[in-house]
N, C-alpha and C positions, 0 to 999 in steps of 0.2 A: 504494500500500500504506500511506502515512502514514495518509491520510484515512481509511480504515478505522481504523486503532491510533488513530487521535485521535477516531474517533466510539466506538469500544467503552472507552477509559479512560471518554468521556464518561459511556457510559450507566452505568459499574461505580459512579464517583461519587457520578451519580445513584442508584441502588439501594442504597449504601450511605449517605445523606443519606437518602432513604426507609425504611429499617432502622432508622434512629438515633430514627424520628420514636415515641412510643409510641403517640398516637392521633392523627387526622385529623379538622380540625375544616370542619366543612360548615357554609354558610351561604346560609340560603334565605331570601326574603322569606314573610314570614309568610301572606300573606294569600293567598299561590301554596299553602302548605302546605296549609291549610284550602282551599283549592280542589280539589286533589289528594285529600286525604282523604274531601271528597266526591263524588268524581267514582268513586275505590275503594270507596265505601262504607266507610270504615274509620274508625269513631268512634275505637276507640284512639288511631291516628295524630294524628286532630285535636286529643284530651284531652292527650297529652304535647306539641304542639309548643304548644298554651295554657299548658299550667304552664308548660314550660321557657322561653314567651317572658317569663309570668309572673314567674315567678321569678330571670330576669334584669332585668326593670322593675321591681323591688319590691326589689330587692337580699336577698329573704328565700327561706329552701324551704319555708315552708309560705304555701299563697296561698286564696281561697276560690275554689267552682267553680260560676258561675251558670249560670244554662241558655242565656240571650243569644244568646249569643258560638257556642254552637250551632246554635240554632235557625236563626240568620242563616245559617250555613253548609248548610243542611237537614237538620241532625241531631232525631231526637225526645230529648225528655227522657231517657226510656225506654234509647235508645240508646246517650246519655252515661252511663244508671247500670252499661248492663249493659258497659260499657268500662271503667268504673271499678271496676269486681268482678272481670273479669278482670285489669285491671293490678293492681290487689289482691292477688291470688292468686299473680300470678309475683311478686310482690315490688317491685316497682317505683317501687309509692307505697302511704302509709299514709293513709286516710280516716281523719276525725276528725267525724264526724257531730254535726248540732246540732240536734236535731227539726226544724220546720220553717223552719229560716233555711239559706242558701247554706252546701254541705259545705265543709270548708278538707281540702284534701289536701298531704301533703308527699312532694315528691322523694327516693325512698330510691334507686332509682338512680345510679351514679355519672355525672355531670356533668363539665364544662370547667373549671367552677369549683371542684373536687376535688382539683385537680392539685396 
């Protein structure tokens, strides 16, 4: 009967050290991201774990957005803009367009780096 009361204090512990935590920080190799995101077809997914790798190597929130880093991934142009109109739209990030040179978009989303 100990080992029971000593495994359930455990896990209360635990749940309340889980409770205490406000967010949960995940860490994925980047380049597994962009694999996944092409593999879901999901240009969104690709376009935020680029800024947010972004703009944790740049140490800034607003970064520019070439098409590259896409393409390599098998995204079209096309697919990057219309990802970036809906993250647009829910609010996520602000595009700052420059006619024809690389868009700079900024992180309005809350971040790690927010805390």
């Amino acid at each position: 009967m100990d080992a029971i009361e000593i495994e359930s204090n455990v896990s209360r512990r635990h749940r309340a050290k889980l409770a205490k935590r406000k967010d949960l920080f995940v860490m994925l190799p980047y380049p597994a991201i962009l694999e996944l995101a092409a593999a879901l077809n999901n240009s969104e997914m690709a376009v935020v774990a680029y800024l947010v790798h972004e703009t944790w190597r740049l140490r800034t929130d607003t970064v520019s957005l070439p098409n590259l880093p896409f393409q390599e991934a098998g995204f079209s142009k096309n697919a990057k803009s219309r990802a970036l109109r809906r993250l647009e739209q829910t609010g996520a990030v602000q595009v700052i367009r420059r006619g024809k040179r690389s868009l700079k978009v900024k992180l309005t989303f809350r971040t790690y780096r927010d805390r």
